[in-house]
C-alpha positions as CSV (number, residue, x, y, z in Angstrom):
1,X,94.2,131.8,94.6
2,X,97.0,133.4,92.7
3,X,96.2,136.6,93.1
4,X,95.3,136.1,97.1
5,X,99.1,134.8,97.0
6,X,100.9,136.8,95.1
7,X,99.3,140.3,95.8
8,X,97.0,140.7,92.2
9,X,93.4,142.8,92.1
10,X,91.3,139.9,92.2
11,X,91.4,137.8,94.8
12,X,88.1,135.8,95.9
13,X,89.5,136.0,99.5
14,X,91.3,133.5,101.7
15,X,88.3,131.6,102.1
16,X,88.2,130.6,98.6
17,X,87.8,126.8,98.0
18,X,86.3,125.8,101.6
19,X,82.6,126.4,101.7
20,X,82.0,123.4,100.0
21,X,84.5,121.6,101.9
22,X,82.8,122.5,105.0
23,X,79.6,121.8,103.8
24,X,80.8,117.8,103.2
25,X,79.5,118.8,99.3
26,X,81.5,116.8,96.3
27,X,83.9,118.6,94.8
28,X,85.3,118.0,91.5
29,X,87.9,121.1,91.0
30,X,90.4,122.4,88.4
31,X,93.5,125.0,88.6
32,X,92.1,127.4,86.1
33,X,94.1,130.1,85.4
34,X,96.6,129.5,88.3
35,X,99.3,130.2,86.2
36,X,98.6,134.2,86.2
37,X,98.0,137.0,88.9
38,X,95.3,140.3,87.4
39,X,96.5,143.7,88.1
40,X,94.7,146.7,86.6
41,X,96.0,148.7,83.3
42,X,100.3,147.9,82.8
43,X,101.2,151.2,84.9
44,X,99.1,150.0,88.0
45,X,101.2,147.2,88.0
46,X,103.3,147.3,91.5
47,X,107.1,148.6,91.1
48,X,108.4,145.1,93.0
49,X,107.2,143.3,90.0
50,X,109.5,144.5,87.7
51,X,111.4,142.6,85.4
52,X,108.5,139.6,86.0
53,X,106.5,137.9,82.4
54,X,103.3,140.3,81.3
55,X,100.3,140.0,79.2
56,X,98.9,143.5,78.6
57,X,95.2,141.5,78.1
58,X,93.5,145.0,77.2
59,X,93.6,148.2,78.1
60,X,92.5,148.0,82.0
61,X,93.7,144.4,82.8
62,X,97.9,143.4,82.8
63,X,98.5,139.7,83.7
64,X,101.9,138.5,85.1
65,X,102.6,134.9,84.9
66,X,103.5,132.9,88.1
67,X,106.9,131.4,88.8
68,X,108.0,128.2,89.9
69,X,108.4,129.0,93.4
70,X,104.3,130.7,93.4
71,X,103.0,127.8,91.3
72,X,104.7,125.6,94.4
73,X,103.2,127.4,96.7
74,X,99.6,127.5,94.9
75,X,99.8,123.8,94.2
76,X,100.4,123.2,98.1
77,X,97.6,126.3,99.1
78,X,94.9,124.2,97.1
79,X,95.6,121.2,98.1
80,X,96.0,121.9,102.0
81,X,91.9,123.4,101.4
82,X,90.9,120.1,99.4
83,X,92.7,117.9,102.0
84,X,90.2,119.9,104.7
85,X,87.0,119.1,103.5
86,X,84.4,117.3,104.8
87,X,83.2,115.3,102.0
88,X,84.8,114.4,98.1
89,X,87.4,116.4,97.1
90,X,89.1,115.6,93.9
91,X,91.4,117.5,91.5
92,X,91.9,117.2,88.1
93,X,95.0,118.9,86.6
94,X,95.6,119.5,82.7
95,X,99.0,118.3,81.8
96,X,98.6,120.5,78.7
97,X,98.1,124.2,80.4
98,X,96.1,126.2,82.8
99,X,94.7,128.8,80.4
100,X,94.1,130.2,77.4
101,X,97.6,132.0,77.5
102,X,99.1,128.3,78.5
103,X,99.8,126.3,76.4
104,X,102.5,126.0,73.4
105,X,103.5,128.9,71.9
106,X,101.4,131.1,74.1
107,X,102.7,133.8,76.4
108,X,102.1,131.9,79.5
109,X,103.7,128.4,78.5
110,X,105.5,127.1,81.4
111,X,105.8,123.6,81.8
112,X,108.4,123.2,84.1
113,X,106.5,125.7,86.8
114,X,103.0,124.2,86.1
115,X,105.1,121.2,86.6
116,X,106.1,122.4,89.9
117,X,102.9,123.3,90.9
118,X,101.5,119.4,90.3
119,X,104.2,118.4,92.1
120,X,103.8,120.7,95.5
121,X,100.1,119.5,94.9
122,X,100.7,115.8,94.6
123,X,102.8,115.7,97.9
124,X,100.3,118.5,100.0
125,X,97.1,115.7,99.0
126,X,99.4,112.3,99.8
127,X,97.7,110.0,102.3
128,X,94.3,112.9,102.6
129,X,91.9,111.6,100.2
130,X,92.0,113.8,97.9
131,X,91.7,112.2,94.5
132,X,94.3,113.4,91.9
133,X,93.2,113.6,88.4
134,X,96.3,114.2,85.8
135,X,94.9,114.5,82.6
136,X,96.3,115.1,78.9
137,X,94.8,117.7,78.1
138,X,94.9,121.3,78.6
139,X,91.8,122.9,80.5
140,X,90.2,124.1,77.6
141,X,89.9,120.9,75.7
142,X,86.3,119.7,75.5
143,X,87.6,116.0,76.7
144,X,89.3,117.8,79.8
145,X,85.5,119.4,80.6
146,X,83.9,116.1,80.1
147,X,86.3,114.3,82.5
148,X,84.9,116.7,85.1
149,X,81.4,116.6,85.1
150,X,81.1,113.1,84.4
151,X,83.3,112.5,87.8
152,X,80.8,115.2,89.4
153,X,78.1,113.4,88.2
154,X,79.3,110.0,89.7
155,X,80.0,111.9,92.7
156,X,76.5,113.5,93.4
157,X,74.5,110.1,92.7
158,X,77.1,108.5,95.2
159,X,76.1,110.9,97.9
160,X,71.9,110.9,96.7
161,X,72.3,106.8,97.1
162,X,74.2,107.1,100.4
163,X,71.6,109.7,101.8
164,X,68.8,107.8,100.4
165,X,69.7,104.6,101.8
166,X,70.2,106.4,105.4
């Protein structure tokens, strides 16, 4: 999603996030790596993004961390396509960082705009049905991983038991 906002080389598309939506399938979703946009080696990098936070991650692939203002955007972008889906959508956001550049000390560590990104997140799902996970943890943590696919898990046999009982 960041990089469809913000302009980087490796955007799944504006569709990303609504096939299963659309398909009424159960969702159980995380922000992964929202918190950078990919460009190509540092010199591809375009001019207006000057002055902006980089990670040269190896020779052919420079990451610029979001701001504020794009992590609001992105928080409200993911949440308008969970809101849209037909069937479970639900969310679950790592207080403790985004990615493997997140986190304390790391090059990424933002709280205040991953912070701003929950909360453009938190008001775009309000009232939809969309079920808001906030977890301590940051998204690599095994507990954070577990959360998920237990919740998935509950999720799928809801929808076998409700097809099965049709």
């Amino acid at each position: 999603l960041a990089d469809e906002l913000v302009g980087g080389v490796l955007s799944a598309g504006p569709d990303r996030l609504t096939a299963a939506g659309a398909a009424a399938i159960p969702q159980v979703v995380a922000p992964g790596a929202l918190d950078m946009v990919n460009f190509g080696p540092a010199e591809s990098v375009p001019e207006r993004f000057a002055g902006r936070r980089f990670l040269v991650h190896n020779p052919t692939v420079t990451l610029m961390r979001t701001t504020a203002r794009e992590m609001a955007a992105l928080g409200a972008m993911l949440g308008h396509k969970l809101a849209a889906a037909r069937g479970p959508a639900e969310l679950f956001w790592p207080l403790r960082g985004l990615s493997a550049v997140d986190m304390p000390d790391a090059p990424f560590a933002d709280p205040v705009a991953d912070r701003t990104g929950l909360d453009a997140l938190r008001a775009t799902v309000c009232g939809s049905g969309v079920r808001l996970h906030e977890v301590d943890a940051h998204i690599n943590d095994g507990t954070f991983a577990v959360a998920m696919a237990d919740r998935l898990h509950q999720l799928i046999g809801e929808r076998a038991a409700s097809q099965a009982a049709r």
